[in-house]
Structure formats: C-alpha cells, structure tokens
C-alpha positions in Angstrom: -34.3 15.4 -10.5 -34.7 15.7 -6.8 -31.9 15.8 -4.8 -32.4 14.4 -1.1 -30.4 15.8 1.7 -27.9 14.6 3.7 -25.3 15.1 6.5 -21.6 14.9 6.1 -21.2 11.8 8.2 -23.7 9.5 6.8 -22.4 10.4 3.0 -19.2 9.8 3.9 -19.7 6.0 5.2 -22.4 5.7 2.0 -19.3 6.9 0.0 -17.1 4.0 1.7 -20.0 2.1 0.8 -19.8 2.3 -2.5 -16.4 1.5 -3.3 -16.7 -1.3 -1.6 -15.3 -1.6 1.8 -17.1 -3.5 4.3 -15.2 -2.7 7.9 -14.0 0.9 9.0 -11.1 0.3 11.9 -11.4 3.2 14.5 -10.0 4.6 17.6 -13.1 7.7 18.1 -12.8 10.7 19.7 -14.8 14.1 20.3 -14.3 14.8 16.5 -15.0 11.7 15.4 -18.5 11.2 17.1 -20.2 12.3 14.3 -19.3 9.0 12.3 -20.1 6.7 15.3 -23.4 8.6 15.6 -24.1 8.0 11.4 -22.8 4.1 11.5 -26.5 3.0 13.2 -28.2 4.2 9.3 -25.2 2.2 7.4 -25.5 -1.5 9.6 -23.4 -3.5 6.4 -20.4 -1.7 7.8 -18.7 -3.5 10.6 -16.7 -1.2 13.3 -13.5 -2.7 14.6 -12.7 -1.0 17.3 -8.9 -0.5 18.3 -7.4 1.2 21.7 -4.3 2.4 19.7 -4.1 4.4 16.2 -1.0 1.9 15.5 -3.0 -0.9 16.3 -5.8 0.6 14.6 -4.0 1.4 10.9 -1.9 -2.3 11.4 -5.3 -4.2 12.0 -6.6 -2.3 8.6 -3.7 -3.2 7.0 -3.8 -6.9 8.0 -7.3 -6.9 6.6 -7.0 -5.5 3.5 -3.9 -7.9 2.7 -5.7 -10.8 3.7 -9.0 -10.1 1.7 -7.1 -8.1 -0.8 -9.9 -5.4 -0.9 -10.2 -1.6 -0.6 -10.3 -1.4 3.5 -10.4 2.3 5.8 -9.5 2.9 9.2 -10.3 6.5 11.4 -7.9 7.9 13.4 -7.9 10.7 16.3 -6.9 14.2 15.0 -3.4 14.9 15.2 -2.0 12.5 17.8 -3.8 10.2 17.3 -2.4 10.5 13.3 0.3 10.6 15.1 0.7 7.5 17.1 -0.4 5.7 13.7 2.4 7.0 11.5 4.7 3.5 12.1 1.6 1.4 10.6 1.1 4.0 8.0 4.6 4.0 6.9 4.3 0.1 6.9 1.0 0.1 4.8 3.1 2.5 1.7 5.5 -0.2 1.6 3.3 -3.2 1.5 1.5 -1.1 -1.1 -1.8 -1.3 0.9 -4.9 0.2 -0.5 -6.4 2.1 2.4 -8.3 5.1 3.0 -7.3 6.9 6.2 -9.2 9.5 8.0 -8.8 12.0 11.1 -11.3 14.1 12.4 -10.5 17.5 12.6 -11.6 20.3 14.6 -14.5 22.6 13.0 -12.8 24.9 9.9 -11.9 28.5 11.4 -12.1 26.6 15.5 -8.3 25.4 14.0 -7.1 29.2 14.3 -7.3 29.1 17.9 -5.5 26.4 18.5 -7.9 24.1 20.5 -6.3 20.9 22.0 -5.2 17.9 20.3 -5.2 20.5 17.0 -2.4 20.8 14.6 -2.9 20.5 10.4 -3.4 17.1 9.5 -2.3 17.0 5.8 1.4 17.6 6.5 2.1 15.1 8.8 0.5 12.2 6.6 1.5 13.4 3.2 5.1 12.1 2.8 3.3 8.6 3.8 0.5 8.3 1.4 -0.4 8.4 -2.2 -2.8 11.5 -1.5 -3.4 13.7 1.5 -6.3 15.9 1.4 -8.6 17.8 3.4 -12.3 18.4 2.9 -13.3 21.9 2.9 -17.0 21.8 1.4 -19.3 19.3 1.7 -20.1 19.3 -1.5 -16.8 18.1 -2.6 -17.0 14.9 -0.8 -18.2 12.8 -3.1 -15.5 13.4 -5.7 -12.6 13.5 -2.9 -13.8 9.9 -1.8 -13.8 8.9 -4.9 -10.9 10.1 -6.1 -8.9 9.0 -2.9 -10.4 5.1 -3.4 -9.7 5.2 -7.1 -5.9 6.3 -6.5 -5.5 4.0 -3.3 -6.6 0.9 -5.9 -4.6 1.6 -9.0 -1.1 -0.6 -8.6 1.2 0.2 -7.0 -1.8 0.2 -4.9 -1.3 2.5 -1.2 -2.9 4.3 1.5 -4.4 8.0 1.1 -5.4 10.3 3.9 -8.7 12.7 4.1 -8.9 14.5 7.0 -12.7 15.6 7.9 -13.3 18.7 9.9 -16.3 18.3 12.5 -18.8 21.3 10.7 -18.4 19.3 7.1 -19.6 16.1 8.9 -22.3 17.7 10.7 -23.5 20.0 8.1 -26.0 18.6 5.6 -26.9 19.5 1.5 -28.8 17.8 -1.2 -25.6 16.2 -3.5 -25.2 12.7 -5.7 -23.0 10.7 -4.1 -21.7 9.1 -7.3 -20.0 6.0 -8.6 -16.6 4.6 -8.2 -13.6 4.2 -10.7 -11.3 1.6 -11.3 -8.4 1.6 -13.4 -7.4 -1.3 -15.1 -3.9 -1.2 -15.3 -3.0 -4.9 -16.6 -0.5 -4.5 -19.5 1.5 -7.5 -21.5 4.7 -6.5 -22.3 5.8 -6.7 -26.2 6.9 -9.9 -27.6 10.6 -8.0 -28.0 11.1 -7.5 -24.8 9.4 -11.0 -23.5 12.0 -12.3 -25.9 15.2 -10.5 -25.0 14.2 -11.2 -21.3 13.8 -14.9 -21.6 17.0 -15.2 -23.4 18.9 -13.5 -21.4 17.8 -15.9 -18.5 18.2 -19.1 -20.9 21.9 -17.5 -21.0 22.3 -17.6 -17.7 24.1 -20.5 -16.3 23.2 -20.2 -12.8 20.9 -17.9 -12.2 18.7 -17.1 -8.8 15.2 -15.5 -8.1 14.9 -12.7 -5.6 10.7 -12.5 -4.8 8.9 -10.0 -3.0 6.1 -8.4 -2.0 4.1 -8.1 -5.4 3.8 -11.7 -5.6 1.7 -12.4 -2.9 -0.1 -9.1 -3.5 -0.4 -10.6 -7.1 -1.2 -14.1 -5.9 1.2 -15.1 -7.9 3.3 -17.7 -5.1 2.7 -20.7 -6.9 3.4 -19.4 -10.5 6.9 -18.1 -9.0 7.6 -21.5 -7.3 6.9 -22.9 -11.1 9.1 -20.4 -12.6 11.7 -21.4 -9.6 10.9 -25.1 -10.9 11.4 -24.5 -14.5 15.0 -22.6 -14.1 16.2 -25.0 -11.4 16.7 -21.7 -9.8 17.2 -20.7 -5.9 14.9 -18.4 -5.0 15.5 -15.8 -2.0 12.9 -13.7 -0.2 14.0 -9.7 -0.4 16.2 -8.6 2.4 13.2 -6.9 4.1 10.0 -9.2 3.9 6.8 -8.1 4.4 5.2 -11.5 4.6 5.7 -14.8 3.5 7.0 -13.7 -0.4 7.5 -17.3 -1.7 6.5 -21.3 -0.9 8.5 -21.4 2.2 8.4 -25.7 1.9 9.3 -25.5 -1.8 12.7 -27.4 -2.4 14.0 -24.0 -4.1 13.4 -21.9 -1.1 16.6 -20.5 0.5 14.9 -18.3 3.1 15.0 -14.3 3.3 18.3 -12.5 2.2 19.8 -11.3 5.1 20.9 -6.9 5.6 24.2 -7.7 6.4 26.1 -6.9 3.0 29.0 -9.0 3.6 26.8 -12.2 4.3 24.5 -11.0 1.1 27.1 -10.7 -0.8 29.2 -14.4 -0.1 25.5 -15.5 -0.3 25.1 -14.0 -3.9 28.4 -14.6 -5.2 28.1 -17.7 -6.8 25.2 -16.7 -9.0 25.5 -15.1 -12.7 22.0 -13.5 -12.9 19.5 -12.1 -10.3 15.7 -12.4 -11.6 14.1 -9.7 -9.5 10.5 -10.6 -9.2 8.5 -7.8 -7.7 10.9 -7.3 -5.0 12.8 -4.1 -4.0 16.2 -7.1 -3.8 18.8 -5.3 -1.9 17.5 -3.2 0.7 19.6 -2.5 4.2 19.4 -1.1 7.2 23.3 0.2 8.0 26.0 1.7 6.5 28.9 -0.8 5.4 32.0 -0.3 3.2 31.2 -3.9 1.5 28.5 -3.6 -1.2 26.4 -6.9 -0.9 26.1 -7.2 -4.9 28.9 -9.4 -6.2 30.7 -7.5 -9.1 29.8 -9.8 -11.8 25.8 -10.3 -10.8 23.5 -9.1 -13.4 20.2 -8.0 -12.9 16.5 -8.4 -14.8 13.9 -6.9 -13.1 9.6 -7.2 -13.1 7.3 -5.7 -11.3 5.0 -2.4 -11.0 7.4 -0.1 -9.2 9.1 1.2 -11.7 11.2 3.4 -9.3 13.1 0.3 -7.6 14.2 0.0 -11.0 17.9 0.6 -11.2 17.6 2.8 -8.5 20.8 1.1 -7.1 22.1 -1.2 -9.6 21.8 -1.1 -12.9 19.0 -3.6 -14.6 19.7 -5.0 -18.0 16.2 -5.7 -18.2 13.7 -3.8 -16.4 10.2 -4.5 -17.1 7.1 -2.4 -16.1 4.2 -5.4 -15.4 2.1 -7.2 -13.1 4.4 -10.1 -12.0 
C-alpha cells in the first residue's frame, strides 16, 4: 500500500481532525508558525485567536464545557505554558477534555538554551492527565491518539504534547490512524443499588450536596427530580465550577459556603449527606472547627473515586456515572 508523505504540522491538525475537534485556540509564536502555516490545507478547523495563554486555555475550556466535545488549544513554549498554568489547573478540576500543546524549540537547539526555552513536560505534568513530548515524527499519530483517547475517558481532563519545531517541519510517509473511545458506562449491582437506596429511605432528613459531574453528565434535571422525590435540600459544593444544580428549583439552597463554622451550623440539622458527583467539603483556610457535624453520614456517587472518603468516611461510596 502506498504511503503518501507528509509534514509534521499538517498531520498533526489531520490528527485533531480525526478525533473530532473542530476549533484549535492559540496564542502563535516563532515555534508555532509551522501550524498557522499548515491550518490553510485543513479549512474545517476554526482558529480562535487569544492575546493571553490564560485566556487562551480558559476560552478552550469554556468551549469544550459548553459543546461538551474533545476541544485543543496551542500555547507559546515555556512562558507562554507558563502564563496558562491557572486555566490549566482550572480545566483538571472541571475535568475538561483538552489537548494542549507548546511549541518547542528544534530537538538538540534546546541544549543551548535559546530564549523563551526551558523543558515543557515538567511544568505541565502535575496539571494534566498525560504530558508528553514528541520525539519522532513517526510517533505522532499514536501520541495524538493516545493523548485524545485518555483526555475523553471520565474523569475526563486535559493532556499536554509539546511539539519541537524539526518534528513539525520534517516530513515521512505514515498512517495517521483512527481514534479510540472508551466506553466506561457501568450499572452498579442490584446489592449495592439496594443498600444505597435504603440507607437514604432511612434517613429522616437527609440533604443533596451536587457538583460538577452533573452538569458534565447533563444530569441537572434528573438531580432536581431526585431532590423532588426525597423532599431533600440540595446544596452546590463549596467550590462551584458552574451552575451544579436548577438554581430556580424550590430545593435549591445555594452553594455551601468555605467557612467551616457556617458549613457546619448549615449542615447540622441534617442526618445524611447524598454526595452527587461533588468533591462536598472543600476549603480554602485552616480552621480549628471541622464543618461536618459529628453525626452526618455520608453516601457518595460519582466517577472520582479518589474524593471518596478521602476526608470523611462514606458508608456508601459508589463508582458510577451520576
């Protein structure tokens, strides 16, 4: 089968492409030519152009929530990965799936330490999913894929590729490939649906804590119903990252506050806290006064299994799209 050549920079917005995103948010410099140069072969891609990498990763971000597709954004080697480190570290905890790139200087240029250089992966890696950098061309393809693939499987997040200026300039004959998708919808077992619903029949006045996974999940209205149902209140986690329940729903009490005192006079007439997708009692300073009541039990859904007990301990912690 023949094989047709092609440069770095046009493969990797093919690659982009193919799993599906439609608008690449950028703030170009010197080593990021080489993409605006390719973008005239691949016009189904929008350009948004941003003057700031923070603005640049937020606007990304705000896209991808809204359309609730795969989005990327291209950032200007190190400071400019720099500057967009705030929206980044937003994006991991709205659980945004985003690819985010930086062009780099030209592999082996890095040893002399031309301006604006410094190594890319390290700075993003504690922020992303994945944080790699592409060393041959003809590793592209599976490093875009892979990077797309683990940026949409829940808890969805950004990755980072950095792209050093020779491997988008360069050009081979390679397949480009297909994208994966992993289908992670699970039903919990009838046990555990069981115990869980009759420990919050038990309850005799119980409250909802919702967050983030129900709007990612589009699940607002089914929560309001569950809120219905119980003749529950229902609280937004202490740190919102949007609207995270049917702010004119009768049940609505507004967002828990991250004062622990207040949280806790707030909480303390409650004998259950259903956790729905939410990480429920984040703060922001130290205090003396935990802000769960002693006698509040917890159940717990959602995807992150880590927020799960990490704090409190959850009689019922379940593992599932909300």
């Amino acid at each position: 089968m023949q094989i047709n050549e092609i440069t770095g920079r046009s493969a990797f917005l093919a690659l982009l492409r193919e799993e599906g995103v439609t608008h690449l948010f950028g703030n170009p410099g010197t080593t990021e030519l080489p993409i605006m140069h390719a973008l005239k072969e691949h016009p189904d891609l929008t350009y948004v152009l941003g003057l700031q990498e923070s603005l640049v990763v937020a606007m990304a971000d705000g896209f991808s929530r809204a359309s609730g597709q795969l989005t990327a954004c291209n950032v200007h080697v190190a400071p400019g990965l720099g500057n967009a480190m705030g929206s980044i570290y937003n994006a991991k905890f709205t659980n945004t799936p985003m690819i985010i790139t930086a062009g780099q200087q030209e592999q082996g240029h890095g040893l002399t330490e031309p301006l604006l250089y410094d190594s890319l992966v390290p700075m993003a890696a504690p922020l992303v999913k994945w944080a790699v950098e592409i060393t041959r061309l003809e590793d592209m393809p599976r490093i875009v894929h892979r990077a797309a693939k683990i940026a949409m499987t829940p808890p969805m997040g950004p990755v980072f590729i950095s792209l050093p200026g020779d491997i988008l300039n360069s050009e081979v004959g390679m397949e480009l490939g297909n994208r994966t998708r992993v289908d992670t919808a699970s039903r919990p077992s009838d046990e555990t649906l069981i115990r869980l619903a009759d420990r919050i029949l038990a309850a005799k006045n119980p409250a909802i804590i919702s967050g983030n996974e129900g709007v990612g999940s589009d699940a607002l209205e089914e929560v309001a119903r569950f809120a219905e149902t119980l003749g529950a209140a229902a609280y937004q986690q202490t740190i919102p990252f949007g609207s995270h329940f049917l702010s004119e729903h009768p049940a609505f009490m507004g967002a828990l506050t991250r004062n622990q005192k207040q949280v806790r006079d707030e909480l303390t007439p409650y004998d259950l806290l259903v956790v729905i997708g939410a990480d429920p009692l984040r703060m922001s300073v130290f205090s003396e006064i935990d802000p769960l009541p002693a006698d509040l039990s917890i159940v717990q859904i959602g995807l992150h299994d880590w927020e799960m007990g990490k704090n409190y301990p959850t009689e019922i912690a379940v593992r599932s799209d909300v």
